[in-house]
C-alpha positions in Angstrom: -209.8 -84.9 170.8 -209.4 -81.7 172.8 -209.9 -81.4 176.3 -210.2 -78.7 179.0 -208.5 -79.0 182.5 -208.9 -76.4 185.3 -207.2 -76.6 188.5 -203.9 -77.9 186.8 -201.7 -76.0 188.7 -202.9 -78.6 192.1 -200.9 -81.6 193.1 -203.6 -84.1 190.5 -203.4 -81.1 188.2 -200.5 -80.8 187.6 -199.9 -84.9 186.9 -202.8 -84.4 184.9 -201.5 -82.2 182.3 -198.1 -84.0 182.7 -200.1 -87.2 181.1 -202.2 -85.1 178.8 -199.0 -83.8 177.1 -197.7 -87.0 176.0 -201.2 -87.5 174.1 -201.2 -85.7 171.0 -204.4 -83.7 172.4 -205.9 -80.3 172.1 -205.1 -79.4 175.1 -206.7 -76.3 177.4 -205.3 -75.2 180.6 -208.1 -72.9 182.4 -206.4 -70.3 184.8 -207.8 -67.8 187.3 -204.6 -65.9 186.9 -201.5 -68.3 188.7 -198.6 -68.1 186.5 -198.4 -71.5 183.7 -195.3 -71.9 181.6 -196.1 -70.5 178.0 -194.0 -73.3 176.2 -196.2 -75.8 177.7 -198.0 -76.2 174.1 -201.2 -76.1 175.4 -203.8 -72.8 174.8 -204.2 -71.0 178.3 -207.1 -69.6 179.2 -207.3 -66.8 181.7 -211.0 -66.8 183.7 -212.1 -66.8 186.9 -214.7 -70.1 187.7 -216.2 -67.6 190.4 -217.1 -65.0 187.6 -219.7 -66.4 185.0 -219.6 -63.9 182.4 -215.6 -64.0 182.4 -215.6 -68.0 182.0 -218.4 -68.3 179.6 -216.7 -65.6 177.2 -213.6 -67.4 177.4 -215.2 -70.7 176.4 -215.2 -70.7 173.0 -213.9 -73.9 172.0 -216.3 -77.3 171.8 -214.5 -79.6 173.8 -214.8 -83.2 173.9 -213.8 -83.8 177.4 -213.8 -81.1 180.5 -211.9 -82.3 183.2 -212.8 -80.3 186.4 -209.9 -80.3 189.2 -210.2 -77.2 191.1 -210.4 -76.8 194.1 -209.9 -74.2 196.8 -210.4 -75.2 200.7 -209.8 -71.4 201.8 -213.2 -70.6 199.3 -214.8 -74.1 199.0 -218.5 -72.1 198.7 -217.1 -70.0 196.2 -214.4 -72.6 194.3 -216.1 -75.5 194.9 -219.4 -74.4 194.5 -220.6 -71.6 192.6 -217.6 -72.3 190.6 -218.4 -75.4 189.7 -222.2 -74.5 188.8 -220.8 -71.9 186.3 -218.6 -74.0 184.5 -221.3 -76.5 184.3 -223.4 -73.9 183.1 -221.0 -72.2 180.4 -219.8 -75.7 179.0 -224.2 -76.7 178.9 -224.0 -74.0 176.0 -221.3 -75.8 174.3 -221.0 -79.7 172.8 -219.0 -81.2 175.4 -219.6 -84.6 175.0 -218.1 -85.7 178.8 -217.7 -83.9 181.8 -215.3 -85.3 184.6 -215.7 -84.2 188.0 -212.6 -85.4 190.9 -213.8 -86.6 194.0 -212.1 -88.9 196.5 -213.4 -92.5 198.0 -214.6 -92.2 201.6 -214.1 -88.4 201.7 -217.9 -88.2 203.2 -216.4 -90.2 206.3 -213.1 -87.3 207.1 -213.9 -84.9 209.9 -212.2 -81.8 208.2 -215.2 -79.3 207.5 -214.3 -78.7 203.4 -214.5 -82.4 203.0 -217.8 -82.3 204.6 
């Protein structure tokens, strides 16, 4: 099975791939740059979710599962949105077979505006 994670350099993230290394898994790290341990074993993959035409070419792989957990509350419109609508689009050209999207139970209730 091989799987793509973005956002694994967060707090989830980074469990995340913590969990996914002990799988046996092909395992893709999606970075927009932040430094990632090159003995981790998995293939890094440098794009930026805010750019389409650098994610898509950098999508090359099928993957079975993508695993979306980035997030940016500094650039939530950019990050959070656009970003995610491009790597929705780039992996629609592909075979993923799942797409997982984080979210967090009662978040629509929390005053903070990026929650909103």
């Amino acid at each position: 099975m091989s799987v793509l994670l973005t956002g694994g350099t967060g707090q989830l993230g980074r469990m995340l791939l913590n969990e996914l290394n002990t799988q046996h898994l092909f395992v893709s790290f999606l970075t927009g740059g932040k430094a990632f341990p090159s003995n981790s074993g998995m293939k890094v993959i440098n794009a930026d979710l805010t750019d389409y035409t650098s994610l898509s070419g950098a999508l090359s792989h099928d993957y079975d599962v993508v695993v979306h957990c980035a997030s940016d509350p500094r650039e939530s419109d950019m990050v959070d949105v656009e970003g995610t609508r491009n790597l929705l689009k780039a992996v629609g050209n592909t075979n993923v077979k799942n797409f997982i999207y984080i979210s967090i139970v009662g978040i629509d209730k929390a005053a903070y505006l990026y929650y909103q």
